[in-house]
N, C-alpha and C positions, 0 to 999 in steps of 0.2 A: 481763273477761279479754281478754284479748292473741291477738295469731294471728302466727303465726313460717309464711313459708314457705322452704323451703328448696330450692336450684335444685346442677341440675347434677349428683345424686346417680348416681355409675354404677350401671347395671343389676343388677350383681352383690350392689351393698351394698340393694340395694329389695328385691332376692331374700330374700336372708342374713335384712334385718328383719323380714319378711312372713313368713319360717319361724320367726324368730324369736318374733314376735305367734300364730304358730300353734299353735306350742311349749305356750305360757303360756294359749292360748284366750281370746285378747281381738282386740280390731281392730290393724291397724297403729298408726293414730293412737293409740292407745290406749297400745301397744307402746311409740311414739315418746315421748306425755308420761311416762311411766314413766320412762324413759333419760334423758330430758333433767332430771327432776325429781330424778333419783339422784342424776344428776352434779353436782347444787350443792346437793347437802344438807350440812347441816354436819357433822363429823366428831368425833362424841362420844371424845375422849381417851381419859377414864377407860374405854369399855367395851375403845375399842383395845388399851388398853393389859393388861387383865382380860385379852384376849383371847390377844395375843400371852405374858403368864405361862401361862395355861390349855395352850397348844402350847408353851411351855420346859417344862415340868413334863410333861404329858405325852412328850414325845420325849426326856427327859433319858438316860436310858442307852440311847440309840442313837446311834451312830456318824456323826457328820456328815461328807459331802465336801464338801471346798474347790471354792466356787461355780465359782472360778478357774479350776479344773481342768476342771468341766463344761461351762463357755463353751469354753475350749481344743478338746476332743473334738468339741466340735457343730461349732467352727469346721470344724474339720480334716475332717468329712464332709465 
């Protein structure tokens, strides 16, 4: 196996991970190959797609807002 270091990281994102790894009760490192392991897994379609029917079906008679509208509002804060 391979060894990735990684430089430069601000204090705040070493924070954030390390609550993160806390969060979960593992080590950072630990924390760290998880994240990095996730982000390149490959992306089963079919269950995406399972999944995204599973949320149209449930949410179907409720009232959707136009995303449009809610970027508008955040902006304008």
């Amino acid at each position: 196996m391979g060894n990735v270091t990684i430089r430069n990281l601000d204090d705040d994102v070493i924070e954030r991970l390390r609550n993160r790894a806390r969060h979960h009760h593992r080590s950072l490192e630990a924390e760290l190959r998880d994240i990095v392991t996730n982000a390149v897994r490959p992306v089963d379609i079919g269950a995406f797609k399972a999944a995204a029917a599973d949320i149209r079906t449930r949410t179907a008679r409720r009232t959707q807002t136009n995303s449009t509208l809610l970027i508008r509002e955040d902006r304008d804060r």
